[in-house]
Each structure stands twice: as structure tokens, then as C-alpha cells.
N, C-alpha and C positions, 0 to 999 in steps of 0.2 A: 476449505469450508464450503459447504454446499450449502443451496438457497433455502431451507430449511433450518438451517442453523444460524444463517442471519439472521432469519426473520424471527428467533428465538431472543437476539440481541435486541437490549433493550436501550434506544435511542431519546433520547428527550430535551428536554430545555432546564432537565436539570442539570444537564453536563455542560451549559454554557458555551463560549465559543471555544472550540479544540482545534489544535493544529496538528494536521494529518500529512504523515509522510508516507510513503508510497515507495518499496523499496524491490525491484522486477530482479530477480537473478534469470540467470541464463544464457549460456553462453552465444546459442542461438538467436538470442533477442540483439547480442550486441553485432551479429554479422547479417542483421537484415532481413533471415531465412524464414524468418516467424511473424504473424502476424500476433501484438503483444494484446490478446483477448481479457487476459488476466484484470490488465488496467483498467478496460474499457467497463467491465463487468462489474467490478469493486466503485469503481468512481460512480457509476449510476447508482447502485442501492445506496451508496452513500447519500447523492445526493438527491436521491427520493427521500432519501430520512433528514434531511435538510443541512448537511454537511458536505465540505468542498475537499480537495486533498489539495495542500499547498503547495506541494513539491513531492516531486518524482524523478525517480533515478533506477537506470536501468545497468545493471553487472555481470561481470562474469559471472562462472560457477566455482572458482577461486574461493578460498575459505579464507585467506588471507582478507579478499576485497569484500567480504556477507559480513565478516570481522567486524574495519573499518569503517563500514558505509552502516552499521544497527548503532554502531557507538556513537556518529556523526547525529544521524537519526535522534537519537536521543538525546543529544546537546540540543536540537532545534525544537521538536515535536512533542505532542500530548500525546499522542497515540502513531505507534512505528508498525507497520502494516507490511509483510515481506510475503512473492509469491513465489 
């Protein structure tokens, strides 16, 4: 989603408080090699739009583990956010 398409979302205090999970695949992310931009970029417009992300978790590229980790996601969160 590019910065134009955020800013197309429409954020407010009619959504009350949300719980935001944050879900990095990559197999790259989990050996070090990468610097995780993805996060750092999401978490700020978020919380320029007055919202925090509760929890974040970084994964393979395993389909077995994007699986388990959107299901988990979704037991906990209002909104499951994967990059």
C-alpha cells in the first residue's frame, strides 16, 4: 500500500480504541540481513492518525507460519496488518 492509498483511509474516533497487529514475513527479516522498514513506516502513519500497534511479529516466508501467525492475529486483534 503506498502513501497515497493510506492517506485515502479513513481514520477517526469513530473506530474507538483498535487493537493493531503487525505481522513482518520474511525470511530475510528473521536472519538479520534487512533493515525491517516496512514496520518502522506503518507504525508512524499509524500513529500520526492517533493509533499504536500492540504487537508485532516477524516470520518466515513459510505459508505454513503467514498460516498460523493471521489465525493467531485474529484471535487477539481488531485489525491484522501483514507485509
Amino acid at each position: 500500500m503506498n502513501l497515497k492509498t493510506w492517506d485515502s483511509v479513513r481514520f477517526g474516533p469513530e473506530w474507538g480504541r483498535v487493537t493493531i497487529e503487525l505481522i513482518n514475513t520474511g525470511s530475510e527479516l528473521m536472519l538479520g540481513r534487512v533493515l525491517n522498514t516496512h514496520q518502522q513506516w506503518i507504525c508512524r502513519v499509524l500513529a500520526d492518525r492517533g493509533y499504536t500497534v500492540d504487537r508485532q511479529v516477524a516470520i518466515s516466508d513459510e505459508s505454513g507460519a503467514l498460516v498460523a501467525a493471521v489465525r493467531a492475529g485474529l484471535g487477539r486483534a481488531d485489525w491484522v496488518i501483514t507485509t
